[in-house]
C-alpha positions as CSV (number, residue, x, y, z in Angstrom):
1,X,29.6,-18.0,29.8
2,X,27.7,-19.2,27.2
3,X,24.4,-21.0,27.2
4,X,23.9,-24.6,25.4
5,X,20.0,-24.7,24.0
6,X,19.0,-28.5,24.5
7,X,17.6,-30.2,21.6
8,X,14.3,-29.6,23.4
9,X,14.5,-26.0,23.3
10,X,15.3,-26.4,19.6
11,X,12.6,-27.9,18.2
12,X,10.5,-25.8,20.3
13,X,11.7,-23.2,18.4
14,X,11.7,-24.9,14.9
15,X,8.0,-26.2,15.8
16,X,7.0,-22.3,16.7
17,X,8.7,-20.7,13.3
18,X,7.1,-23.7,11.7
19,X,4.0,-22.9,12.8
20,X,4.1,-18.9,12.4
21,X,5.3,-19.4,8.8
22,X,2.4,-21.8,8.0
23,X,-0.1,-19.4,9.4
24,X,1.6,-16.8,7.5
25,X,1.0,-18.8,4.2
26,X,-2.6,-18.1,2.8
27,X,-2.8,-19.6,-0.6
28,X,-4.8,-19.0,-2.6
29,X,-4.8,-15.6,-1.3
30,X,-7.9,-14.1,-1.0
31,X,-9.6,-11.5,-3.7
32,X,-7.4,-8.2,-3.1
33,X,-10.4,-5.6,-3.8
34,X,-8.7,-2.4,-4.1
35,X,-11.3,-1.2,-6.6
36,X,-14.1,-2.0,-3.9
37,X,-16.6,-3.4,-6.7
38,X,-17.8,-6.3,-4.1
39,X,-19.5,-6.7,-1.3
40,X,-18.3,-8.5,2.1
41,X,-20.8,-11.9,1.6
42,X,-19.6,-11.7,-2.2
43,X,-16.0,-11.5,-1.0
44,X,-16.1,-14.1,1.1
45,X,-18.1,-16.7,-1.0
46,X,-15.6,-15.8,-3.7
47,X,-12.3,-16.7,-1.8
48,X,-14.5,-20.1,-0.9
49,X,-14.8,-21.3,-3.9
50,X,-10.5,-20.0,-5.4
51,X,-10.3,-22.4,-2.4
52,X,-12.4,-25.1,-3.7
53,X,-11.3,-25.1,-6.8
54,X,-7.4,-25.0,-5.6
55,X,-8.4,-27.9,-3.9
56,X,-10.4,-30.0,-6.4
57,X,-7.7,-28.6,-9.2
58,X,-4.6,-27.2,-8.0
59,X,-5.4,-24.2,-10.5
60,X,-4.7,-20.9,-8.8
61,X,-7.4,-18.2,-9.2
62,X,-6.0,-15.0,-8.7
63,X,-8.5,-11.7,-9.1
64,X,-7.2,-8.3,-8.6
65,X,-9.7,-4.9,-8.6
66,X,-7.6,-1.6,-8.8
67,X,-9.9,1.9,-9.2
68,X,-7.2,3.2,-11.6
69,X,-3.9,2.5,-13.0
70,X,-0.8,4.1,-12.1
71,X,0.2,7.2,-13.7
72,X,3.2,5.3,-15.5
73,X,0.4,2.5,-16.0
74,X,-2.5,5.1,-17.8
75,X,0.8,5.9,-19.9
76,X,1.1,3.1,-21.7
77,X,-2.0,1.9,-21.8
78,X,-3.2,5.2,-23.4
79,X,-0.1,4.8,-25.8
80,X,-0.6,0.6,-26.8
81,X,-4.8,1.0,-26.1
82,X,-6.3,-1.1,-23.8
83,X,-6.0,-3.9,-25.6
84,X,-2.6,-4.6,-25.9
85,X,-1.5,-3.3,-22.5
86,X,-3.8,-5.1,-20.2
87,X,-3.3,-8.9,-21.5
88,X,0.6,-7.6,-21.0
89,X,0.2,-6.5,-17.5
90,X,-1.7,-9.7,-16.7
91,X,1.3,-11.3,-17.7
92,X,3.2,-9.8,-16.1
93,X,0.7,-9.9,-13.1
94,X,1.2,-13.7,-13.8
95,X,4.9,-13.8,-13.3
96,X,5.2,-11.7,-10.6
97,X,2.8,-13.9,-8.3
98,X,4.1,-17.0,-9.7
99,X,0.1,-18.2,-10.6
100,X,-0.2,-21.4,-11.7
101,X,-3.1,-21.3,-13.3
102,X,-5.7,-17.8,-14.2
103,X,-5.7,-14.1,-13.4
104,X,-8.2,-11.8,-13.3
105,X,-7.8,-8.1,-13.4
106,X,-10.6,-5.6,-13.3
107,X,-10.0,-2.0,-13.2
108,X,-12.8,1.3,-13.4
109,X,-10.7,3.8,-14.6
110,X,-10.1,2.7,-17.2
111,X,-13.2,0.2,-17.3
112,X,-11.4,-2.8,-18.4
113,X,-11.2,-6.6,-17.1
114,X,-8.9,-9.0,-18.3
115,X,-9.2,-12.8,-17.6
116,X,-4.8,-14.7,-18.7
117,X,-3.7,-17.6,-17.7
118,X,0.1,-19.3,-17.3
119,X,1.2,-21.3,-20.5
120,X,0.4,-24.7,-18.9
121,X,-3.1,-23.9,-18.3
122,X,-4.0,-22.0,-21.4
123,X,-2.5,-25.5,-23.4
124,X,-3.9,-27.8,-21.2
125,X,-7.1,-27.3,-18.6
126,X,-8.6,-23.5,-19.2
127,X,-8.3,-22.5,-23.2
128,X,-9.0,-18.7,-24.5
129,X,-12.3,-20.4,-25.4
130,X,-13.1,-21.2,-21.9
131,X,-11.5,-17.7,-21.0
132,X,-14.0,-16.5,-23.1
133,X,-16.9,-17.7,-21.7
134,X,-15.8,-16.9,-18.1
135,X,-15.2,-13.2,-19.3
136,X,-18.4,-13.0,-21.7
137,X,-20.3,-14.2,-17.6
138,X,-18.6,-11.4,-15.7
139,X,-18.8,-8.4,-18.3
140,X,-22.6,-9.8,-18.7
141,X,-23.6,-8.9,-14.9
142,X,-21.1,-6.2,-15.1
143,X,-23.0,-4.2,-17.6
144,X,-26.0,-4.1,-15.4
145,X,-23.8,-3.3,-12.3
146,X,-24.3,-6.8,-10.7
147,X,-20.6,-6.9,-9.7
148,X,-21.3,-10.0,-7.5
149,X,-23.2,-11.8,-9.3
150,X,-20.9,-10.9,-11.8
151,X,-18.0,-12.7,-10.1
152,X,-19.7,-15.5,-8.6
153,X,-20.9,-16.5,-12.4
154,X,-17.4,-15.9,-13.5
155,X,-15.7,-18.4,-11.0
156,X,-18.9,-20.9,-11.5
157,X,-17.8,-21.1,-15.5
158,X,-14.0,-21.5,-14.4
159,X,-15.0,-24.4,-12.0
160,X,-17.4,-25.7,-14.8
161,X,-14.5,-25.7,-17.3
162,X,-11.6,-27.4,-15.4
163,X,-14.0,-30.0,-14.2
164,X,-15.0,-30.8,-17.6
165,X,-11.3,-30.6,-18.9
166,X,-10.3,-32.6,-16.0
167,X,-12.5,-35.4,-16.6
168,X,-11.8,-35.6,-20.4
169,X,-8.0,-36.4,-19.2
């Protein structure tokens, strides 16, 4: 014999996957800290304001810490230097995550951050000049091992820049 669900039990069950999937969904998603350079209140003020300025925006701020590359990684970055592999595997970071918007990756071994951003954003709201100025905030408090203060003053010049681009529209 087979059982008929009633619409009722249906959208119960719609509703419910509904409702886990949403939960699920975290965006932006939160700093992923592998390389452990933050602390917990940094963290969490950090992930407040990707969410402010997702909201105020609808940039994405995405910042991944590693504490080393992959062997294959340390490969080819020892092969192309550091400066042509890590604006590459932000890019590819980029793709992979579907960003809309900038991505941050800072590594310790090899000591390295680099700030890229998805074509729309580079032409139109967050330039490699304003890039620039984020990066030249966080490598400033880096170099005296301020790491939070490091990123908090990185994602204050990124809010300071798309507000200003945003308002010359």
């Amino acid at each position: 014999m087979r059982r008929h669900l009633g619409p009722f039990a249906l959208a119960l069950a719609f509703g419910w996957l509904t409702f886990v999937h949403q939960a699920l969904a975290v965006y932006p998603p939160p700093v992923k800290d592998e390389g452990k350079f933050f602390g917990a209140e940094a963290l969490k003020k950090a992930n407040a304001k990707i969410r402010d300025i997702y909201k105020k925006y609808k940039k994405d701020v995405v910042i991944e810490t590693i504490d080393a590359l992959s062997v294959d990684d340390q490969k080819k970055a020892k092969e192309e230097g550091n400066k042509k592999f890590f604006p590459k595997y932000a890019l590819k970071r980029i793709d992979d995550l579907g960003v809309n918007g900038i991505y941050i990756i800072i590594s310790k071994e090899p000591r390295w951050a680099q700030f890229e951003m998805d074509p729309m954003t580079r032409k139109g709201v967050f330039p490699n000049a304003e890039r620039d100025k984020a990066y030249t905030k966080l490598i400033e408090r880096f170099k005296e091992k301020e790491f939070d203060e490091g990123l908090a003053d990185a994602l204050d010049a990124i809010d300071a820049s798309l507000k200003a681009k945003t308002k010359s529209k």
